[in-house]
C-alpha positions as CSV (number, residue, x, y, z in Angstrom):
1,X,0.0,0.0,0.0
2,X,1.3,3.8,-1.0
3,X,0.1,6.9,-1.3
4,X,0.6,9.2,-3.5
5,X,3.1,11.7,-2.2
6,X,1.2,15.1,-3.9
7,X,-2.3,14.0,-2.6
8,X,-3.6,16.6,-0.1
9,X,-5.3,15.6,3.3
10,X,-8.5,16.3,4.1
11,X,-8.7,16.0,8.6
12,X,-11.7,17.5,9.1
13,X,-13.6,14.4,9.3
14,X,-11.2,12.5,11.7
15,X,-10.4,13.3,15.5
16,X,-9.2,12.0,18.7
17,X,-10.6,12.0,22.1
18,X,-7.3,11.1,23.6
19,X,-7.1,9.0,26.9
20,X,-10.8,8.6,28.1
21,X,-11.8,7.4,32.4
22,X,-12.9,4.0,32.5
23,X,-10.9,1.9,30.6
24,X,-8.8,0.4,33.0
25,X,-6.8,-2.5,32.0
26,X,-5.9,-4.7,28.9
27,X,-7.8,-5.3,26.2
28,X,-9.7,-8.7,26.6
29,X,-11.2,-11.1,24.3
30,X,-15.0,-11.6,24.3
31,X,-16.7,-14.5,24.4
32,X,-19.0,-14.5,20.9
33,X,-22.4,-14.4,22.0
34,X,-21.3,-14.2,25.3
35,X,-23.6,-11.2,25.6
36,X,-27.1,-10.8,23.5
37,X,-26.4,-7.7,21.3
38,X,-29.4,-5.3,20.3
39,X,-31.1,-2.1,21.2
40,X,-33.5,0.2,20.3
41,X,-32.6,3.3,17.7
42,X,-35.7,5.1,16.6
43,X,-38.0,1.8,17.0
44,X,-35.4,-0.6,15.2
45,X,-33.5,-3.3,16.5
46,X,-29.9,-3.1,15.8
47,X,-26.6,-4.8,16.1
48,X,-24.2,-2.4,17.5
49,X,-21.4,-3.5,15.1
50,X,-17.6,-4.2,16.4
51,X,-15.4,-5.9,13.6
52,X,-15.0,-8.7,16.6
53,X,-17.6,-8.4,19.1
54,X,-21.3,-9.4,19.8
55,X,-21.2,-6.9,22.8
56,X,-23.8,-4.2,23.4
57,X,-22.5,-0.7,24.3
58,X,-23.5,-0.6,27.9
59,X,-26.1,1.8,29.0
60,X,-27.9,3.9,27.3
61,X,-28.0,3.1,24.0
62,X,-29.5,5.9,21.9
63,X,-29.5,7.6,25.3
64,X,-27.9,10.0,27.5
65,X,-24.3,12.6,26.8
66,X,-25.1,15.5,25.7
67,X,-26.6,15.6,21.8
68,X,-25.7,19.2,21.3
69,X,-27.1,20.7,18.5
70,X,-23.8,20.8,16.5
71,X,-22.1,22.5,14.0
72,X,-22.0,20.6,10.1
73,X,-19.1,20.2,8.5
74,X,-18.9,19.5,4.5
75,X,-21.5,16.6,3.9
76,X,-23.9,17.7,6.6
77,X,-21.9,16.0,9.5
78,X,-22.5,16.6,13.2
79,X,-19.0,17.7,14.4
80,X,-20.0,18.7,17.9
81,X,-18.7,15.8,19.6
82,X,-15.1,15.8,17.4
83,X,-12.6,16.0,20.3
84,X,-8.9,17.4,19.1
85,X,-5.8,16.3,20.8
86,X,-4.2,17.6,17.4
87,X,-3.3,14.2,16.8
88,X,-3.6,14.6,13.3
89,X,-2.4,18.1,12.9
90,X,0.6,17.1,11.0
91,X,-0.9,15.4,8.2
92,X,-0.9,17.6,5.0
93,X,-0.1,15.2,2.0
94,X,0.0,11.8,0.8
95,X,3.6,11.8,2.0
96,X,2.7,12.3,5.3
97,X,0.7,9.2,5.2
98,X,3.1,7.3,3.7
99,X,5.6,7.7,6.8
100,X,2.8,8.2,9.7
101,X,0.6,5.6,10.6
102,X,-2.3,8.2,11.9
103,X,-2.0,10.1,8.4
104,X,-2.3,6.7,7.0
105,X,-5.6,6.5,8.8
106,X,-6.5,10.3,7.2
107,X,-5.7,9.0,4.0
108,X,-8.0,5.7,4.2
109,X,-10.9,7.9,5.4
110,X,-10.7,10.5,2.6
111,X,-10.7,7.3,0.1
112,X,-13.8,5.9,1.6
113,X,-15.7,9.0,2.1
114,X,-14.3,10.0,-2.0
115,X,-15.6,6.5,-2.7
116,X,-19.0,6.4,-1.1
117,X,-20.4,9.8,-2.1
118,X,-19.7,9.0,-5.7
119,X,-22.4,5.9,-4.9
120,X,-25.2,9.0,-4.0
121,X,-27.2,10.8,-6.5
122,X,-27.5,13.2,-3.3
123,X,-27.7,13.8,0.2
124,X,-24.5,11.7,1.1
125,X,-23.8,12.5,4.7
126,X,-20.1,11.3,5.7
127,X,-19.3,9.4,8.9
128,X,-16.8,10.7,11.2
129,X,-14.1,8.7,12.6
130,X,-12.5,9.4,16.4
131,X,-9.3,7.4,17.8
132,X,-9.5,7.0,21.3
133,X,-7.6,5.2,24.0
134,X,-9.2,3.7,27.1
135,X,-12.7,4.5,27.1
136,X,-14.9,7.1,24.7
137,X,-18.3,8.5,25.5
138,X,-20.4,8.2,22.2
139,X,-23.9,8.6,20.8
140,X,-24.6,4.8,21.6
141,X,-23.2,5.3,25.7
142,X,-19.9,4.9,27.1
143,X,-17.2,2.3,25.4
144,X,-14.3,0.7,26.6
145,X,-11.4,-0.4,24.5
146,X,-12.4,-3.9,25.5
147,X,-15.0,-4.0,22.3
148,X,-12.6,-3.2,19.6
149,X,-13.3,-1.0,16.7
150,X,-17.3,-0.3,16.3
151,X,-19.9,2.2,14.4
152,X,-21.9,3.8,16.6
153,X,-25.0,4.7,14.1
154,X,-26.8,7.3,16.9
155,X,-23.4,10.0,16.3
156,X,-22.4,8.1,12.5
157,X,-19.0,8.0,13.8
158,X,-16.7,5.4,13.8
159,X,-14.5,4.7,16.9
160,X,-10.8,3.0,16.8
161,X,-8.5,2.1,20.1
162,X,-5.6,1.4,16.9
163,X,-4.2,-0.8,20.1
164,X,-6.8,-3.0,19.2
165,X,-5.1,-4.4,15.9
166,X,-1.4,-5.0,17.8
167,X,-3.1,-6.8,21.2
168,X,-6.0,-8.1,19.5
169,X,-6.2,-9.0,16.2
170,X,-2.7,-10.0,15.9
171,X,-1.5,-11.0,19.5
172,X,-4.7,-12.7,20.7
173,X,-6.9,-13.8,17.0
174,X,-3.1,-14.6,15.8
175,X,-3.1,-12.2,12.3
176,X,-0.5,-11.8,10.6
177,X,-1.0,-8.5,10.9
178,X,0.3,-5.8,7.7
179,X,-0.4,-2.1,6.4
180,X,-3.7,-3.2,4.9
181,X,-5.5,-4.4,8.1
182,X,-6.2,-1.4,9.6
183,X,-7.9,0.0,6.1
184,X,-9.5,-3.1,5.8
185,X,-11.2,-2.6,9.4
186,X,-12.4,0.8,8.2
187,X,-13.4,-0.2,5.3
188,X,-15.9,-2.9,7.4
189,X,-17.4,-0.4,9.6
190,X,-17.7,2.5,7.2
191,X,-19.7,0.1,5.6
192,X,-21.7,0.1,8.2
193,X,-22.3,3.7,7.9
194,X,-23.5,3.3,4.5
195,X,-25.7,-0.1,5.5
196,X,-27.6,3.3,8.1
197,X,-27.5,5.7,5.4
198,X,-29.2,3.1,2.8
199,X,-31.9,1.8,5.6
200,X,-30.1,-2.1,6.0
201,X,-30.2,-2.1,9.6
202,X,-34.1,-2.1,9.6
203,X,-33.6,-5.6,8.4
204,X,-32.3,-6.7,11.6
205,X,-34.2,-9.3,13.0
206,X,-32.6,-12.3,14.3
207,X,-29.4,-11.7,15.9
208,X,-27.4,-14.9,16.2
209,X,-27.0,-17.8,13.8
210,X,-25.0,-18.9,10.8
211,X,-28.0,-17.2,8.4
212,X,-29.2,-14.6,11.1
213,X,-29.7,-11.5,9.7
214,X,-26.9,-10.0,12.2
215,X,-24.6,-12.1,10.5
216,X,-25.6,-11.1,6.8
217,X,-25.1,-7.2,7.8
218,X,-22.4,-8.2,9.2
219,X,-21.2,-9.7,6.0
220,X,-22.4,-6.7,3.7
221,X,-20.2,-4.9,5.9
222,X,-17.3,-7.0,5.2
223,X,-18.3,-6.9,0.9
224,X,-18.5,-3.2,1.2
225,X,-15.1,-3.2,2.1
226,X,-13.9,-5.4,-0.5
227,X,-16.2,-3.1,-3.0
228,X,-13.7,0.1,-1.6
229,X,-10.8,-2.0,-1.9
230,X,-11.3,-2.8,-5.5
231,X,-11.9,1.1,-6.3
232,X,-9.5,2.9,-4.0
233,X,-6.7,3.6,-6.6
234,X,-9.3,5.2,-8.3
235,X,-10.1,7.7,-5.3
236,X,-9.1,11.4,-5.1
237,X,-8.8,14.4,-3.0
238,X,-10.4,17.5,-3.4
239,X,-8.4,18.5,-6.3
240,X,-9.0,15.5,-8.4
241,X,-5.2,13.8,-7.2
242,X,-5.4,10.1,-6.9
243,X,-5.2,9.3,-3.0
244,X,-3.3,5.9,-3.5
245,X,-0.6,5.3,-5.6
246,X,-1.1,1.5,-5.7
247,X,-2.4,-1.4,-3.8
248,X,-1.0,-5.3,-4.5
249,X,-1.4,-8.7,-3.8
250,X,-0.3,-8.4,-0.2
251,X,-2.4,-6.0,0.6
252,X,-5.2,-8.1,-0.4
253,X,-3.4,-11.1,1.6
254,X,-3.6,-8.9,4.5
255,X,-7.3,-8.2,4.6
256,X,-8.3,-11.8,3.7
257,X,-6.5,-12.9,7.1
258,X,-8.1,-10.3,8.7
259,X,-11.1,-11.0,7.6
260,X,-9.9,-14.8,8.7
261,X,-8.6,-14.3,12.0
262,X,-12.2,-12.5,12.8
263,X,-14.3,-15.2,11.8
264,X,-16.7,-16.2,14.4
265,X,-15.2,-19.9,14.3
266,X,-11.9,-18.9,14.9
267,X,-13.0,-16.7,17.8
268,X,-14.4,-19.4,19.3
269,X,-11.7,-21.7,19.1
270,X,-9.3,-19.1,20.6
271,X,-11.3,-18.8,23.5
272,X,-11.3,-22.4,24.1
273,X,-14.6,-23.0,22.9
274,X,-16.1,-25.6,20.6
275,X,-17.7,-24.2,16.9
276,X,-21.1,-23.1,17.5
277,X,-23.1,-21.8,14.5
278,X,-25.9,-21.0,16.5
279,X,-23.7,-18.2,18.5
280,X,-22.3,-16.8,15.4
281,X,-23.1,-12.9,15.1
282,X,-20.4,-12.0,12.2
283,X,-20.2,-15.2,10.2
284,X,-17.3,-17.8,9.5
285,X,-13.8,-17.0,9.0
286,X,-14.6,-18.7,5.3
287,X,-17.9,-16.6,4.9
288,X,-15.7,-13.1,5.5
289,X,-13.2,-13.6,3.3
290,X,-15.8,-15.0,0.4
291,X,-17.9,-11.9,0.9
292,X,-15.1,-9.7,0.9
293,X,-13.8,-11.5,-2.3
294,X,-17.0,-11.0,-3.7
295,X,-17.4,-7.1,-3.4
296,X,-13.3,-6.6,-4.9
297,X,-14.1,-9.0,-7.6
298,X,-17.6,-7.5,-8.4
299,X,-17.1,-4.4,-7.8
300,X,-21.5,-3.8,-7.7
301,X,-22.7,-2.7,-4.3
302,X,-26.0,-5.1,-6.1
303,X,-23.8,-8.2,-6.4
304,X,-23.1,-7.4,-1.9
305,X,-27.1,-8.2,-1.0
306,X,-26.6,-10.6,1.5
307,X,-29.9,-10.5,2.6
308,X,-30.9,-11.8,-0.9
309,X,-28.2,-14.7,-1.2
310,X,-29.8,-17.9,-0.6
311,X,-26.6,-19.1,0.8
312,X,-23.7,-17.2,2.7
């Protein structure tokens, strides 16, 4: 993965909260569903969506902090709850992103909100993304960086402990771990963003299960990602200047065994349990990596309905 070095930056959409009370100690693996996930948003039952986890957001979700009434960036977006710790105040250029992991994440964002409003006629409101370490007040209740990376679609912000991919996904789930795994992850819950925007989550009914329906968002979420993949050298900044330079095999590579090492069967059988389709919430390590094929190969947001395929 590169970017290209004359690409300019676009932060406003990305922010940190910094250290947050709460979080206490090291990040832990859950238990898939160890804890029944669902809430009520405006009447409908959602999954609140970690790549990893089947854990609800405790408290109130859809409740409490303070709502505000904002101030709208480009795209309509709520900024009032974008925290600065000018974490990314350094990141200017494609070259900045090709040294910094944190402009790397700037650069991944701009791709994926370049990439998704070109899929709008209109009215394409960006998600937000905020970095946080230890625990993160949000739109869906207070977080810990126990649940990994998650969308919370109350605030349409994504939220990322980035110690998450280091002690979790490759230290505990055993990933190999690469430059591409952290884009892939973004690209999994921005599509979650999208699956909001577009009305998906409504078809959430049952919530665990090898053909639940949390397990075919959960899916879509992961051929959304391929679907970026496949189109991100073809992204741009503001300017019209390609955002990546190039993408290759490895890359690809890396977010198949992402997309592997988060596979409900595999988190089962790290925790010491037995494979249990019944408690799957995000589908096989074989089902993520075949849907994520499946959007980079197709290339359709159509050829991603996983609530139309007859088998997953």
């Amino acid at each position: 993965m590169r970017f290209n070095p004359k690409a300019r930056l676009d932060t406003s959409r990305v922010g940190d909260g910094g250290g947050g009370g709460g979080g206490g100690g090291p990040m832990r693996l859950p238990i898939p569903g160890g804890t029944r996930a669902g809430g009520g948003i405006g009447g409908v039952i959602i999954i609140i969506l970690f790549v990893v986890l089947t854990q609800c957001l405790g408290g109130g979700i859809g409740g409490g902090g303070d709502t505000g009434t904002g101030t709208q960036s480009q795209g309509g977006t709520d900024t009032s709850r974008m925290d600065d710790s000018e974490r990314y105040d350094n990141c200017k250029t494609g070259a900045d992103a090709n040294k910094d992991e944190d402009c790397a994440r700037v650069a991944v964002e701009n791709s994926l909100y370049n990439f998704w409003s070109s899929q709008f006629d209109s009215g394409f409101t960006p998600a937000t993304m905020m970095t946080f370490s230890g625990a993160v007040n949000t739109g869906c209740g207070q977080a810990s960086s126990q649940v990994g990376p998650f969308y919370c679609p109350s605030d349409q912000k994504i939220y990322l402990d980035t110690t998450f991919f280091q002690d979790v996904l490759e230290g505990q789930l055993g990933g190999q771990g690469g430059d591409f795994v952290e884009p892939y992850v973004i690209g999994h819950e921005y599509g979650h963003h999208i699956q909001n925007l577009m009305g998906t989550m409504g078809k959430v009914r049952t919530q665990q299960g090898p053909e639940s329906d949390a397990v075919r968002l959960e899916l879509q979420a992961d051929c959304y990602a391929g679907l970026w993949t496949k189109a991100a050298t073809g992204t741009t900044d503001a300017d019209g200047v390609a955002i990546f330079e190039s993408l290759d095999d490895a890359d690809i590579q890396e977010a198949l065994d992402s997309a592997k090492a988060v596979g409900d069967d595999r988190i089962q059988q790290k925790s010491g349990q037995g494979v249990n389709p019944e408690g799957w919430t995000h589908g096989s390590s074989e089902q993520r990596m075949r849907w994520f094929m499946t959007g980079y190969k197709d290339g359709t947001v159509e050829s991603c309905d996983t609530f139309a395929a007859s088998q997953l």
